[in-house]
C-alpha positions, -999 to 999 in steps of 0.1 A, spaced: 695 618 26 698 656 31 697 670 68 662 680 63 651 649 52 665 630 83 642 619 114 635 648 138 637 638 175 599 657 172 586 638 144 597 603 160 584 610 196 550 622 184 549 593 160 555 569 186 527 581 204 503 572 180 518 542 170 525 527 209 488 535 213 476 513 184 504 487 188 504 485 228 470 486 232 469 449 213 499 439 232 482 449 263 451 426 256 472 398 246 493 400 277 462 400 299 445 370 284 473 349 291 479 365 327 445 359 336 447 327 319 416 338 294 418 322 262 437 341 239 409 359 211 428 366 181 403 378 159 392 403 179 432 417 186 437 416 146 405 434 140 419 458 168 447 464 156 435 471 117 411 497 129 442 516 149 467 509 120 440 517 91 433 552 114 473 560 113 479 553 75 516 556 65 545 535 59 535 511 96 498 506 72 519 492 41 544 473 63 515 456 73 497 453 38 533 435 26 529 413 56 497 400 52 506 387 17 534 367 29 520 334 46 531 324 81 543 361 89 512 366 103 486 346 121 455 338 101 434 361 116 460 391 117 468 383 78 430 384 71 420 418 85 456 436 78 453 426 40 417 451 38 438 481 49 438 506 17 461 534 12 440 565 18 458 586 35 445 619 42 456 645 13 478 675 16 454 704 13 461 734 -18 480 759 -1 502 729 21 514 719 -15 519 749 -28 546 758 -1 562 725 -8 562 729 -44 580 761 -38 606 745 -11 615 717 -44 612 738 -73 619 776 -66 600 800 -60 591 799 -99 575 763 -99 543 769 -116 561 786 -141 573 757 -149 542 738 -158 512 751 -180 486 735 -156 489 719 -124 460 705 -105 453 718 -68 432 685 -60 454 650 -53 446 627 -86 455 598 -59 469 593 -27 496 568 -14 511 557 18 539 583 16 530 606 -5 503 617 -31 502 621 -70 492 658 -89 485 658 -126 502 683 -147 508 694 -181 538 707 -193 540 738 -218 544 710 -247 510 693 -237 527 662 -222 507 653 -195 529 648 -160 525 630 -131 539 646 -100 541 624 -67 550 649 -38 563 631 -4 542 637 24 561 660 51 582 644 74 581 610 62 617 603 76 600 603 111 573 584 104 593 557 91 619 555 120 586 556 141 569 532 126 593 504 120 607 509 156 569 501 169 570 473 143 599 457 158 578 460 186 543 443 175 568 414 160 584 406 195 551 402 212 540 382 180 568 359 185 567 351 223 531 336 216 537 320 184 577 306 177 564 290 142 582 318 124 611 339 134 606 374 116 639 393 122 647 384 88 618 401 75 619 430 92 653 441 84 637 437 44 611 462 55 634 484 72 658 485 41 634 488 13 608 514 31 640 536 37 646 534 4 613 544 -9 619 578 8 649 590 -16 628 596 -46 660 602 -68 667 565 -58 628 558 -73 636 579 -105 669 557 -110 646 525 -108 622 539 -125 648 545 -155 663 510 -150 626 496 -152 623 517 -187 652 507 -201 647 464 -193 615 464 -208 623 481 -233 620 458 -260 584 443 -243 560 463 -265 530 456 -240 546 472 -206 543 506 -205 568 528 -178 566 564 -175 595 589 -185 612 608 -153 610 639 -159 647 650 -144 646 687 -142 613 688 -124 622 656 -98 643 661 -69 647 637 -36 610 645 -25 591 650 -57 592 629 -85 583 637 -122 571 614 -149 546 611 -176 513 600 -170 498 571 -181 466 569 -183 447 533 -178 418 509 -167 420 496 -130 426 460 -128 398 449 -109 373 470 -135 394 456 -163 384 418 -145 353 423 -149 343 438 -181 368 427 -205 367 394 -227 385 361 -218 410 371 -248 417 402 -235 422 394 -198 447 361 -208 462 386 -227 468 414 -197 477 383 -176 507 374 -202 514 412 -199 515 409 -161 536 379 -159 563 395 -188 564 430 -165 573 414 -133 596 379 -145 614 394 -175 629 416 -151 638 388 -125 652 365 -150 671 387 -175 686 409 -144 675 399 -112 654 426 -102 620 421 -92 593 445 -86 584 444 -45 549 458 -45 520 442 -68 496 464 -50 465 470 -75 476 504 -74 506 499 -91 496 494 -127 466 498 -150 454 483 -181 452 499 -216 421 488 -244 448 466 -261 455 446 -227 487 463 -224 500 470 -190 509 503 -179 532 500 -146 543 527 -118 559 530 -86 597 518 -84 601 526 -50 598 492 -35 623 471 -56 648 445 -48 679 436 -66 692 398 -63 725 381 -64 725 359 -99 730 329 -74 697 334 -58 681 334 -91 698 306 -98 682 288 -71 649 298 -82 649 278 -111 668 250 -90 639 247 -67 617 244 -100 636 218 -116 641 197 -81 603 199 -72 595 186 -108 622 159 -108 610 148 -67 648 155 -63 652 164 -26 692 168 -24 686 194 -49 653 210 -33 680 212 -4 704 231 -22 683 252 -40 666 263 -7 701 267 7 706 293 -24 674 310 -8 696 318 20 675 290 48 700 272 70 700 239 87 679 222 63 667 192 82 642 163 63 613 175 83 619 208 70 625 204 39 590 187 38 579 218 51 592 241 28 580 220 0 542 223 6 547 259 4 566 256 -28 544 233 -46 521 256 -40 534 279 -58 550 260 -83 523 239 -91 507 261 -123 541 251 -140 549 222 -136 527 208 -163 524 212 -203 491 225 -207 464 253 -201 451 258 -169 442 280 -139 467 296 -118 453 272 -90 421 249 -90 397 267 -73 392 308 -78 390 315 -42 418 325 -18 407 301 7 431 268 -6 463 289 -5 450 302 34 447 267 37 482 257 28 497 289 42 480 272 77 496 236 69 528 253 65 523 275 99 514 243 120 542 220 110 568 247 113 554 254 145 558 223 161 596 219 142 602 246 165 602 275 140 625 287 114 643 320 105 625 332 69 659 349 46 652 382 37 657 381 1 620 352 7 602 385 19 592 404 -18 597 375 -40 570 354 -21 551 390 -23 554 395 -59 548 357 -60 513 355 -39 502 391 -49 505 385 -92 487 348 -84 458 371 -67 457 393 -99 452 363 -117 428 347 -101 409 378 -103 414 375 -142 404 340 -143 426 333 -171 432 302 -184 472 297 -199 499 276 -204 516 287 -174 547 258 -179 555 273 -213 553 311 -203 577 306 -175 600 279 -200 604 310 -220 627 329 -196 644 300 -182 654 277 -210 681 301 -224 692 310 -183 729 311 -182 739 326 -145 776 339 -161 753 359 -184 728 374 -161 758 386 -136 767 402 -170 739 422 -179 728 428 -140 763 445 -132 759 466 -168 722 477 -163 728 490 -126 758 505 -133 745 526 -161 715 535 -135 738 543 -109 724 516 -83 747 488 -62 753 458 -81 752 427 -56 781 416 -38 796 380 -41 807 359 -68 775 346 -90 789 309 -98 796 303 -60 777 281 -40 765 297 -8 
């Protein structure tokens, strides 16, 4: 990060401002019910603190959208009202981009398209998206990071740190320290936008041979650490996809889904952090076009590894396995009351493929059953006396619980147990490690430390 892109002493204390406002004043109210010895009125603190974070927009707004897909990390109420935020962040006006254009590009930067529109095509928690043409007709998409954005995260995930210690003195069921060191790490990362175009490549270049995923090109001599250039791809949004396209068509952009996020995960062990309905559209054939690589996690080839363990020892009722699997996970001290635990959660989400034969992602189409597990799971691992949730859990339960959303919305019917057999029959961990350390290293990203065989 260059000097100019670090966190200004400025920038942090006026974010702070804002942020303690929206943050304390909950903390306040909490503090005082239980002073006073009122009972505690969680509903009203969530929908507090939505209407101050939702006001604020930014990275502290998409922390919280990430955290209200990932049950337990969140109380009910909190998780309910955090998961309506939307990113609509003000926009940069005309002559605000212009003189950021100029600071990237030179003072010839609209030389160097033949059009360039003035008005935002769409706005994003930090930053918002121009389309362009170049002077060979290729239409562009040009995402320009909002202006001191390196504040605003050091802000906002100090005051986060913040809203999760009060969280955790009233409820012990789930220890998030874990969790938010993933934030911390992966909405850092999303600030280098030569680190997005990298991923962005690396995304291009493993689907590759998946004719129905779609990635945009980055555009390197128009991209630099605060803009990012690609072509535009132009698409359906899900939800209006959901609702007038034919059960054919939407099974189909379901397949599509499931291929753009798992291939990914089980040929390389990379897994895309943010299924945000945002973050990909859908073409006439059903194909998938996808976009944003700023949120993405790399894995060990162990952790993988203990994906598919955890599969196999839930199908089999094996529970010395389940153990070691969850162990893979990175979750310590395993006790049988936990383990029980863990396991409602994970037949949960496990459950679709399990069997041989076409079916729903889960039985009923609304969101209510898996609130109602999510609450099972809180309660027992409350009175357990709470446990410590690994980091790596953090996207792959999001990408897990946001993808089942999309497909609920589809109301597909598949064979989910022969989708997911497809990428695991032929796993061979020696052989991931392989291709993972190749792929990064040709994209100039960290290949994961540690020896892939070991056990952890």
């Amino acid at each position: 990060m260059s000097d100019d892109e670090r966190p200004t002493v400025r920038g942090r204390v006026g974010r702070y401002g804002r942020v303690g406002a929206a943050v304390g004043g909950a903390a306040m109210r909490m503090a005082g019910q239980r002073y006073l010895g009122r009972p505690a009125d969680p509903a009203r603190n969530a929908a507090d603190l939505k209407a101050a974070l939702g006001g604020l927009k930014g990275p502290l707004m998409k922390a919280a959208q990430i955290l209200a897909t990932i049950p337990d990390a969140l109380p009910a109420d909190y998780a309910r009202e955090l998961s309506e935020l939307q990113s609509n962040a003000p926009p940069m006006g005309w002559p605000f981009v212009r003189r950021r254009m100029l600071a990237e590009l030179g003072d010839d930067w609209q030389d160097r398209f033949d059009t360039f529109g003035r008005a935002a095509a769409r706005a994003a928690s930090l930053g918002q998206v121009h389309q362009a043409t170049s002077h060979d007709g290729t239409q562009l998409a040009c995402k320009l990071q909002y202006p001191d954005m390196a504040s605003t995260v050091a802000a906002d995930l100090n005051q986060l740190k913040l809203a999760f210690s009060v969280y955790r003195r009233y409820d012990p069921a789930i220890d998030p320290s874990q969790i938010h060191a993933e934030l911390s790490d992966r909405l850092t990362e999303e600030l280098d936008y030569r680190r997005e175009a990298r991923h962005t490549r690396l995304y291009g270049a493993m689907l590759d041979a998946e004719e129905h995923v779609h990635v945009p090109q980055v555009i390197g001599d128009l991209s630099t650490g605060r803009l990012l250039t690609t072509t535009w791809l132009e698409g359906q949004p899900m939800a209006e996809f959901a609702e007038s396209a034919d059960p054919e068509q939407r099974e189909a952009a379901a397949l599509n889904m499931f291929r753009a996020w798992y291939v990914p995960f089980y040929g390389y062990g990379v897994i895309h952090g943010d299924p945000h309905l945002g973050n990909y559209t859908v073409n006439e054939d059903a194909s998938i076009n996808l976009y944003d690589f700023g949120c993405i996690r790399v894995f060990p080839p162990n952790f993988v590894r203990g994906v598919i363990e955890l599969y196999h020892a839930l199908r089999d009722d094996d529970r010395d396995r389940a153990a070691h699997a969850y162990e893979r996970w990175g979750f310590e001290n395993i006790s049988n009351e936990l383990l029980d635990t863990l396991n409602i959660w994970a037949g949960f989400l496990y459950k679709p493929l399990m069997e041989d034969k076409v079916q729903r992602i889960q039985e009923s189409d609304s969101g209510l059953y898996g609130a109602n597990v999510a609450r099972q799971v809180h309660e027992n691992l409350r009175e357990l006396g709470g446990v410590t949730p690994p980091r790596e859990f953090v996207l792959m339960d999001r990408a897990a619980i946001g993808l089942g959303s999309v497909f609920l919305r589809l109301r597909v019917d598949l064979n989910w147990h022969r989708v997911f057999h497809e990428l695991i029959d032929t796993f061979d961990i020696a052989g991931l490690s392989e291709r993972q350390t190749e792929m990064l290293r040709t994209h100039d990203l960290t290949v994961p430390d540690g020896d892939p065989s070991a056990d952890p």
